[in-house]
N, C-alpha and C positions, 0 to 999 in steps of 0.2 A: 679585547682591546678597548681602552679607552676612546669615548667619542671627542672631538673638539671642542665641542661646548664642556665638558668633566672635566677637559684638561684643562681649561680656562678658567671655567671654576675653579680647580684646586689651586691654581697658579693665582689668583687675586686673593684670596683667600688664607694664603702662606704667607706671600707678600703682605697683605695690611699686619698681620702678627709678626714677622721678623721685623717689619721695616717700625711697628711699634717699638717695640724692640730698640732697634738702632736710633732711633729720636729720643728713648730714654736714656741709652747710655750715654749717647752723643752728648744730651743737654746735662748731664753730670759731668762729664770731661771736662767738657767749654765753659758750662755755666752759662751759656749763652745759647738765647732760646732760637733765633738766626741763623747760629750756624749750625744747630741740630737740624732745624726744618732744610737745611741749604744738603748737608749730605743726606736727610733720609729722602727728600725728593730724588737726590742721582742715584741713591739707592735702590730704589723704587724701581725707576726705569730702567735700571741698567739688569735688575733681579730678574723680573718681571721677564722679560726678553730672554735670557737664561735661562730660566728655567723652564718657561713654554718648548723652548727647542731642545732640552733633555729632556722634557716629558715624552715629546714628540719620538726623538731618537731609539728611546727605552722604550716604546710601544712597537715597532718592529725587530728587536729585541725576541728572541724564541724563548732564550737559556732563564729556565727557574718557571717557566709556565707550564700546568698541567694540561 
């Protein structure tokens, strides 16, 4: 099982590459470098928080562990 802090890690560390990601696509959509940074911020946090609590969830999770 993962520790809190690995989980945390891997959870900031997802998040800065997706949410790259999404501030590049974003700022080709819009054109507009504002409202890229405006949804990769809500992105961010809203990811961020998701996915900590499915990492969470799937580490007492049995099925597929030897």
């Amino acid at each position: 099982m993962d520790t809190n802090a690995r989980s945390l890690t891997k959870t900031i560390t997802w998040r800065l590459t997706g949410s790259g990601a999404t501030f590049g696509i974003s700022w080709l959509v819009s054109g507009d470098i504002a409202v890229a940074g405006s949804i990769a911020v809500i992105q961010i946090v809203a990811n961020t928080v998701l996915y900590y609590v499915h990492e969470r969830i799937w580490n007492t999770v049995k099925w597929g562990r030897s």
